[in-house]
C-alpha atoms as one frame of an Amber mdcrd trajectory, in Angstrom:
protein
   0.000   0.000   0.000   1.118   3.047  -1.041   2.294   5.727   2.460   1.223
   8.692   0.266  -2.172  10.789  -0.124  -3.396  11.809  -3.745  -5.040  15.098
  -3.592  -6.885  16.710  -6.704  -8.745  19.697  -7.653 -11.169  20.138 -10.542
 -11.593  23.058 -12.626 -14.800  23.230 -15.206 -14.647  25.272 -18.078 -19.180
  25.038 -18.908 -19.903  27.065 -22.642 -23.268  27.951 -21.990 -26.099  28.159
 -24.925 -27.243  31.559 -25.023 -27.962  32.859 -28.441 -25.364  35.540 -28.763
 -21.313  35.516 -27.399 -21.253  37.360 -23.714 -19.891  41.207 -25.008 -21.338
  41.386 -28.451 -23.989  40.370 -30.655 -21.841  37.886 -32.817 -23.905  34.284
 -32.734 -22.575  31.702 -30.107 -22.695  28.881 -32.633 -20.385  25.792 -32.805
 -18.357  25.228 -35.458 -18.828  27.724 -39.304 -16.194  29.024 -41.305 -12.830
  30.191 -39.779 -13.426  33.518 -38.587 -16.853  34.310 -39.884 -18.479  35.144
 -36.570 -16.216  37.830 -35.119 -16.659  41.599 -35.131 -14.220  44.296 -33.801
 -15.317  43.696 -29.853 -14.577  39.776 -30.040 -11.499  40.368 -31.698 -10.754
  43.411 -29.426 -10.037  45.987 -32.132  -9.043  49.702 -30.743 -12.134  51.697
 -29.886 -14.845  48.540 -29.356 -16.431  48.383 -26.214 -17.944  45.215 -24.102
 -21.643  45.120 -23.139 -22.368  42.461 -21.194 -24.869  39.476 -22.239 -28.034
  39.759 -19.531 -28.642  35.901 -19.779 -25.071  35.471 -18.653 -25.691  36.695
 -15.440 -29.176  34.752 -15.056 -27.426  31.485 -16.312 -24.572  31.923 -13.824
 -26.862  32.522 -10.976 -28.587  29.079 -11.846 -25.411  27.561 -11.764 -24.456
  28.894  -8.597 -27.655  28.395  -7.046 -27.491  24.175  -8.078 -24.728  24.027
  -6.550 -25.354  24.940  -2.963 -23.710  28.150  -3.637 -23.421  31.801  -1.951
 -24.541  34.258  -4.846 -22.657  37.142  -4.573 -24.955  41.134  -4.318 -21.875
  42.306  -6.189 -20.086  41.539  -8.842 -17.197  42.428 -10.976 -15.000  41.793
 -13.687 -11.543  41.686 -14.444  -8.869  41.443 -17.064  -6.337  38.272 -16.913
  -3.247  39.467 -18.844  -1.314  36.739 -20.710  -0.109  36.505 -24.699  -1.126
  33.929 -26.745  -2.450  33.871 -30.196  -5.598  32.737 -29.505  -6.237  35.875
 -27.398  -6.357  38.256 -29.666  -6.812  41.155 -27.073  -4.176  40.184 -24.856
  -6.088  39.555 -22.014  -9.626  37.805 -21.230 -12.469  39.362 -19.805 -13.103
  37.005 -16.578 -13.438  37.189 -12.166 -11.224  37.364  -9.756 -11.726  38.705
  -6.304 -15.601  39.450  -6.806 -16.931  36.262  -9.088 -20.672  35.701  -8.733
 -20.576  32.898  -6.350 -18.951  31.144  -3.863 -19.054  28.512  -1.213 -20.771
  25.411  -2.459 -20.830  21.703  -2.508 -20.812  18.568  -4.889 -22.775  15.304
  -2.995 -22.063  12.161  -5.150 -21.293   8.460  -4.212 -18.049   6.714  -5.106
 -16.567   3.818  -4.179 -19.861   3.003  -2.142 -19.791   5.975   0.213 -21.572
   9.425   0.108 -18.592  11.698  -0.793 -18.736  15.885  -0.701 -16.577  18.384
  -3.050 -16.552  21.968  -1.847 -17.109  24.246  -4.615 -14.622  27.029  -4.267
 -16.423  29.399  -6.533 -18.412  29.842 -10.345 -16.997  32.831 -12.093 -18.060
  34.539 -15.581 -15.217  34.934 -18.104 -14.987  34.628 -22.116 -13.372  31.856
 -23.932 -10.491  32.163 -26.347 -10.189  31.421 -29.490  -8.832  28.142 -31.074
  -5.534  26.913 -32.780  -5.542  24.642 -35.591  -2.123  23.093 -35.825  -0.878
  21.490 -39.590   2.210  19.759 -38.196   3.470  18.344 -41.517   4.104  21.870
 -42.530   4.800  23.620 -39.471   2.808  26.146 -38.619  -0.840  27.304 -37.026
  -3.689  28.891 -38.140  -6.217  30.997 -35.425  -9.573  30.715 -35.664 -11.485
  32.989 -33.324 -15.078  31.738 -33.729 -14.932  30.832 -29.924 -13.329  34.091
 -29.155 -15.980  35.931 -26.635 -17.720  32.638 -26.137 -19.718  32.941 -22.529
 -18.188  30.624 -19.890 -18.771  29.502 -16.725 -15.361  28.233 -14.644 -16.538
  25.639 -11.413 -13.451  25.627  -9.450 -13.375  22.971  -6.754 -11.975  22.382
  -3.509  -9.174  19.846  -3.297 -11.087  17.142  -1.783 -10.844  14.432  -3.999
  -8.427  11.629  -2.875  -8.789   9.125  -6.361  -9.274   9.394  -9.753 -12.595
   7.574  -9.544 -13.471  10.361  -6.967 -12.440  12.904  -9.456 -14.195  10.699
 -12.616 -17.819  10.701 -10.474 -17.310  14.174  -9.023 -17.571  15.387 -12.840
 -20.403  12.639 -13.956 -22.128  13.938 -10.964 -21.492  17.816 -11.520 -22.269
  17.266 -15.628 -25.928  15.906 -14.954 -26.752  18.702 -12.526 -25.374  21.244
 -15.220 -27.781  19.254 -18.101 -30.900  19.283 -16.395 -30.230  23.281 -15.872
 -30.417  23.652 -19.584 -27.747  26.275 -19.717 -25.531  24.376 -21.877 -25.885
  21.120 -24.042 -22.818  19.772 -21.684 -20.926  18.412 -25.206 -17.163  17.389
 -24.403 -16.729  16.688 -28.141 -17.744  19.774 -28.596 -15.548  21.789 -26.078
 -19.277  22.830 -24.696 -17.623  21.165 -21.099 -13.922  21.198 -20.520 -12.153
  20.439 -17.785  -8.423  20.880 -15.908  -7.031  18.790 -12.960  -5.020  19.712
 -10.247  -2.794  17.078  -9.138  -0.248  16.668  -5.827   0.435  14.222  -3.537
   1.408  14.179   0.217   2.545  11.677   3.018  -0.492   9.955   4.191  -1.507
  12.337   7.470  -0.233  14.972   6.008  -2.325  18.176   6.262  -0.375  20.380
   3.820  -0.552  20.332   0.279   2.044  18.969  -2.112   3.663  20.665  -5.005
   0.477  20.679  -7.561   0.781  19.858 -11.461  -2.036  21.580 -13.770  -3.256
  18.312 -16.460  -5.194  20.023 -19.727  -6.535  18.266 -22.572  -9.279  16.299
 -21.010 -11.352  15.649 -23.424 -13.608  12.832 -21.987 -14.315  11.475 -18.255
 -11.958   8.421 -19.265  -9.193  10.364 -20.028  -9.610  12.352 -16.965  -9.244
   8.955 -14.810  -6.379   7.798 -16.368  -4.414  11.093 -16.792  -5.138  11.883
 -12.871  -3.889   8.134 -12.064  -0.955   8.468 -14.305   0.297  11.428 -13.055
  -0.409  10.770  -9.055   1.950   7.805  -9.602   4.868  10.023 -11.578   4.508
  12.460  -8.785   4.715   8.881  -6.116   7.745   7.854  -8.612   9.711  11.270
  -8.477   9.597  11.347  -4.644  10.201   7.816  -3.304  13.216   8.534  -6.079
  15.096  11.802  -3.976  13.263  14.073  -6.987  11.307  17.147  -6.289   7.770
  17.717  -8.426   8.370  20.943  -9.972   4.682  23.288 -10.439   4.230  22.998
 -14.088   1.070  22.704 -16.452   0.676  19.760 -18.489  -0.731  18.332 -21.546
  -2.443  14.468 -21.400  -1.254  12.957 -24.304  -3.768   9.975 -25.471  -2.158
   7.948 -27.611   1.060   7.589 -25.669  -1.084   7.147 -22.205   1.314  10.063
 -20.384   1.249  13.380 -19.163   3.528  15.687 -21.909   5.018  18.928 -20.159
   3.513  22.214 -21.824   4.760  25.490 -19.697   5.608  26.393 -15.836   2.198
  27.298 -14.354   1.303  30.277 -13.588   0.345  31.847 -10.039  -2.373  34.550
  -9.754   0.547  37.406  -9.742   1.439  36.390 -12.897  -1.694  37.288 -15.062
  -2.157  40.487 -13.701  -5.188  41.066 -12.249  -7.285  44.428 -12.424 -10.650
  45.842 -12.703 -11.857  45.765 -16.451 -12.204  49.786 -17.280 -14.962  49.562
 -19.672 -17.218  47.260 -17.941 -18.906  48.648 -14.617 -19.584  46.449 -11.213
 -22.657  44.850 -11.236 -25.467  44.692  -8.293 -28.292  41.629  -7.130 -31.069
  42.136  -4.899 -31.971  39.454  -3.248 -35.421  39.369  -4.553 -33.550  38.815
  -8.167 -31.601  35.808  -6.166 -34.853  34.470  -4.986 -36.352  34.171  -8.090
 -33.725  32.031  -9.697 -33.699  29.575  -6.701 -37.635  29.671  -7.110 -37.166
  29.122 -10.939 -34.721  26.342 -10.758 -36.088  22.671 -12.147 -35.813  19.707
  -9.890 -32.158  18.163  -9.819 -31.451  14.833  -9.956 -30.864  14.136  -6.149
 -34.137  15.694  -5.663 -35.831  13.486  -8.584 -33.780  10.587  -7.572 -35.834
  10.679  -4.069 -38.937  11.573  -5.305 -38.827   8.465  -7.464 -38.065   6.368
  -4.792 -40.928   7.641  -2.539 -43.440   7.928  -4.912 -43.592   5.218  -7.473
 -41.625   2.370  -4.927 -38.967   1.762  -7.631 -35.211   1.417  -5.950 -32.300
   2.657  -5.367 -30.393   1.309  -8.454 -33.730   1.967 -10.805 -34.124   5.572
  -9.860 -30.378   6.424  -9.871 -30.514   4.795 -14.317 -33.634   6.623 -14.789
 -32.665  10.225 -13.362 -29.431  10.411 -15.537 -31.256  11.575 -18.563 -33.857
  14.265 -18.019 -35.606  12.928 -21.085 -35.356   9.275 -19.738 -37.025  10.728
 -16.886 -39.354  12.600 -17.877 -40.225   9.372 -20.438 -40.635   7.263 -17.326
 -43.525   9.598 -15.578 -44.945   9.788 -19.175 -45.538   5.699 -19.070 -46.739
   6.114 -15.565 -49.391   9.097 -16.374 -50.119   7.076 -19.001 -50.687   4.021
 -17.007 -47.692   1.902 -16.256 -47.122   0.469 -13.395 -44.059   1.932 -12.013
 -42.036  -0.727 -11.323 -42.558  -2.444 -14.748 -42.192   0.823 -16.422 -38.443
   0.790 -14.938 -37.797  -2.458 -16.019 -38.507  -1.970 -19.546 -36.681   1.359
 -19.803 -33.544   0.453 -17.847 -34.091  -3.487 -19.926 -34.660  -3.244 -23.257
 -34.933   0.132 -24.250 -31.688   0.883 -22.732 -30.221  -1.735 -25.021 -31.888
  -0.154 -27.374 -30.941   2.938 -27.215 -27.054   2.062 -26.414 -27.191  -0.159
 -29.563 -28.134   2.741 -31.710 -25.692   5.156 -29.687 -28.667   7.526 -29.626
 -31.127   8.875 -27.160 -34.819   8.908 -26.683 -35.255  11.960 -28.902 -33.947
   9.705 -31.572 -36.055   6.806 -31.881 -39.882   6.824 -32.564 -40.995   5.122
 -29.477 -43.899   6.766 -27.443 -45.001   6.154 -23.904 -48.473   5.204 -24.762
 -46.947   2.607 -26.982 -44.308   1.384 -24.638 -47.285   1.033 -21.992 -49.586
  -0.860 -24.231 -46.450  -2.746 -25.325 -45.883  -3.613 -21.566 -49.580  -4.575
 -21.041 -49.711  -7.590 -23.898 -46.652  -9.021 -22.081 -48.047  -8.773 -18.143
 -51.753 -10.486 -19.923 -50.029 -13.295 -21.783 -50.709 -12.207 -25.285 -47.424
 -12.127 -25.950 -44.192 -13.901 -24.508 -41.154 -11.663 -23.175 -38.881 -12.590
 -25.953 -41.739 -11.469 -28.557 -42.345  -8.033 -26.505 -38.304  -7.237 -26.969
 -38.888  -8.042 -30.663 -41.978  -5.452 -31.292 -39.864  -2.962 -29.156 -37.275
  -3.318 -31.920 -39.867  -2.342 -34.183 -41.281  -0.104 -32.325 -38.350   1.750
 -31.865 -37.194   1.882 -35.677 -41.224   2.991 -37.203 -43.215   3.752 -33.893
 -46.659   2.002 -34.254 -49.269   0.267 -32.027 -48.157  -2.779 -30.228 -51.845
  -4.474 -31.455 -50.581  -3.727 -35.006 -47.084  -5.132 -34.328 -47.986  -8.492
 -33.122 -50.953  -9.035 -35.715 -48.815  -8.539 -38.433 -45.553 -10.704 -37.292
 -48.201 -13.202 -35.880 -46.539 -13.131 -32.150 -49.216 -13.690 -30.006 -49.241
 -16.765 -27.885 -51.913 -19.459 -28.196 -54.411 -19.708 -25.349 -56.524 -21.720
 -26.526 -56.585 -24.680 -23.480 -57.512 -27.642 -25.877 -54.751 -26.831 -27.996
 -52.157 -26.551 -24.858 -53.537 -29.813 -23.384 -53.241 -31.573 -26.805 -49.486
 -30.303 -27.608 -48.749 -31.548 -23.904 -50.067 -34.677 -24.391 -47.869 -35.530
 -27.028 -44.815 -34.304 -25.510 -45.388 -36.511 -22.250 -46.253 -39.277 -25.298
 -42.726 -38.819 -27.037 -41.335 -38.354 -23.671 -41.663 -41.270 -21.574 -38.226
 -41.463 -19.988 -38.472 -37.930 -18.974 -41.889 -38.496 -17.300 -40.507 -41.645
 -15.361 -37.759 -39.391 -13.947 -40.049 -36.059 -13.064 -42.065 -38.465 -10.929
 -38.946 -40.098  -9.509 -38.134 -36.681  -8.129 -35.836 -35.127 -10.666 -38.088
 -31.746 -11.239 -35.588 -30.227 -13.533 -36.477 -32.294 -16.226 -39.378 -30.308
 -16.267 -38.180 -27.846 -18.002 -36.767 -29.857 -21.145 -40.556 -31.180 -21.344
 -41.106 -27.643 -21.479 -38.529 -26.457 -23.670 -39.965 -29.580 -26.100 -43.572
 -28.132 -26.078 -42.128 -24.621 -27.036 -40.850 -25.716 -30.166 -43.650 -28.240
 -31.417 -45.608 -24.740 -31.027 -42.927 -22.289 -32.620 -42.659 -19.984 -29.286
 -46.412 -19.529 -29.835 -47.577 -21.004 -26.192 -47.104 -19.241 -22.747 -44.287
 -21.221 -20.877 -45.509 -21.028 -17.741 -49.093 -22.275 -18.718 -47.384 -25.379
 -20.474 -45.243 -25.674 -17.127 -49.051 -26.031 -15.274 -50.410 -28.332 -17.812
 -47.544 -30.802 -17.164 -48.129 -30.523 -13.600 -51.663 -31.226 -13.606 -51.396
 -34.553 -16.191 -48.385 -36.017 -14.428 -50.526 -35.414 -11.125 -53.555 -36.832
 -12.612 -51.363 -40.356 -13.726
């Protein structure tokens, strides 16, 4: 067992989804021709002045206010000095001693155990712009399409102690941030970045270790393995006589390693001062209010109104609250008239499978809750078997349709007709004599060959368990 302490520190870059970029009235749109939405305040031409996006301010509260934080009555903004070319003022627009709030709190479970992050504080800034590197001939291109892009930055406390802490820590903070709506939450997309702070210490330690910076995180996987890779360099370096030096790095993928990128940078060195052309900014706390009264349910809140009021469990409600859609689909079935429990089978069953099979969510197939609850209805009543209610899901899923419809036309309903059942059994036990002599000499698993053999003379056709009672009653009968 290792004697030393991994300690890490998340910080969130969230793009949020407001129509225009937070100074200016150039689109906030992903992706479009290099450079064709900028304008002279983006790209911070002399004389352009910074108004500031309204439903930046109401977005960040909501963020704030989800996560348990401390919205600040006053606000400013500052200028974070540092070169680089995809900055084409210079600086960035962003919070530093006044950001809008502070003081929160992340409530997950890893490893088993309820686990709380501190949130240090959610600050307002733009986003830069974006490098595209051609290697083969050496040089880089900027593209400033991102330039000006609203941002929120979730900067935690160092309380995680894993990478798995760190990996559900961000699972946990991304769902929160989805069912706000203030951002579509895309990590392909850049729409959720995110930055680890890495040290380690002597187990009982209470100060902090020498901390690297890890960028280029571009999915919760590579976040878990670039935090584990790097806690054990940092282990490796010590036990060795080494000292860690402060440094921010890059996670490089396809070798599996952390790749050194610059010395990292302390508070001092950006500069920090009050942005001239943009003015402090005041909340009452009736404006506060109305956020927190305008907020949707989160998922720990949905998670435990699930379990209390439809009965389903722990491991049910914690699948079905990690999609709001799924969610909401789920109290769709039940309005519709489901019952809850069965209604959470199917959708974390089959139409997870589903789903995961086509890589796709519920917005993307043409299944509808009425459907999916008659669907679930011919299977509890016998008029189909199981197997044949996954197989008019599938179709279902692809063309929609009524479940009725479905099993007419692929001629899936089971027979129920008794005399037919009786017959069919009959002739099993007939064919079947050693397997009889052996059921009634106690072997009862030989049942369920008998069974099996009755299934196929009827195709699937026959309800298993009503062919399991038949066989009971005519062996019991002699």
């Amino acid at each position: 067992m290792s004697t030393f302490e991994t300690v890490i520190g998340l910080e969130v870059h969230l793009q949020l989804k407001t129509k225009t970029k937070i100074f200016c009235s150039c689109p906030n749109v992903f992706g479009g021709t290099a450079n064709s939405h900028v304008c002279p305040v983006c790209l911070g031409l002399p004389g352009s002045l910074p108004v500031l996006n309204r439903q930046v301010l109401l977005d960040g509260m909501k963020v704030g206010l989800a996560l348990g934080c401390q919205i600040n009555t006053f606000i400013k903004f500052d200028r974070k000095n540092y070169f680089y070319p995809d900055l084409p003022k210079g600086y960035q627009i962003s919070q530093y001693d006044l950001p809008i709030a502070t003081k929160g709190e992340v409530v997950f479970i890893s490893g088993g155990k309820e686990k709380r992050v501190g949130i240090t504080r959610a600050h307002i800034e733009e986003d830069a712009g974006k490098l595209i590197h051609d290697h083969a001939n050496n040089y880089s291109l900027a593209d400033y399409n991102r330039t000006g892009t609203p941002l929120i930055e979730i900067v935690s406390e160092p309380d995680m102690r894993s990478a798995l802490e760190a990996y559900d820590y961000l699972t946990t903070l991304k769902l929160i941030l989805s069912y706000l709506g203030v951002s579509d939450c895309d990590m392909e997309k850049g729409s959720l970045r995110c930055d680890a702070n890495v040290s380690i210490r002597p187990v009982g330690a209470t100060t902090l270790g020498v901390k690297t910076e890890l960028k280029n995180l571009n999915s919760f996987s590579a976040l878990r393995r670039a935090v584990e890779f790097e806690a054990a360099r940092h282990e490796g370096v010590i036990v060795g006589g080494g000292k860690i030096t402060q440094e921010t790095l890059l996670w490089d993928e396809a070798k599996g390693r952390t790749v050194s990128m610059r010395s990292k940078e302390n508070a001092h060195d950006y500069r920090y001062f009050p942005d001239p052309d943009l003015v402090p900014f005041t909340f009452s706390t009736a404006m506060i209010d109305e956020a927190r009264r305008n907020l949707p349910e989160l998922p720990a809140a949905k998670q435990a109104r699930f379990k209390r009021d439809y009965a389903v469990n722990d491991y049910d409600a914690a699948i079905l609250i990690q999609d709001q859609g799924f969610a909401d689909f789920f109290e769709a079935c039940v309005r519709a008239g489901a019952d809850p429990k069965k209604a959470a089978n199917w959708l974390n069953g089959p139409v997870m499978k589903e789903l995961n099979d086509r890589n796709c969510s519920l917005s993307g197939i043409s299944l509808s809750a009425e459907n999916l609850v008659k669907l679930i209805a011919r299977v509890e009543d016998g008029t189909i078997s199981n197997l044949a209610g996954k197989e008019v899901l599938a179709e279902m899923v692809v063309g929609g349709g009524d479940a009725d419809v479905i099993i007419n036309a692929k001629g899936l309903a089971q027979v129920s007709d008794d005399a037919v059942l009786f017959n069919t059994v009959d002739e099993i036990l007939a064919a079947n004599p050693k397997a009889v002599e052996e059921i009634r000499a106690g072997k009862a698993g030989v049942t369920g060959f008998l069974v099996g053999q009755a299934m196929k003379k009827m195709q699937g056709k026959a309800n298993p368990k009503k062919i399991n009672e038949i066989i009971a009653r005519r062996l019991a009968d002699g």
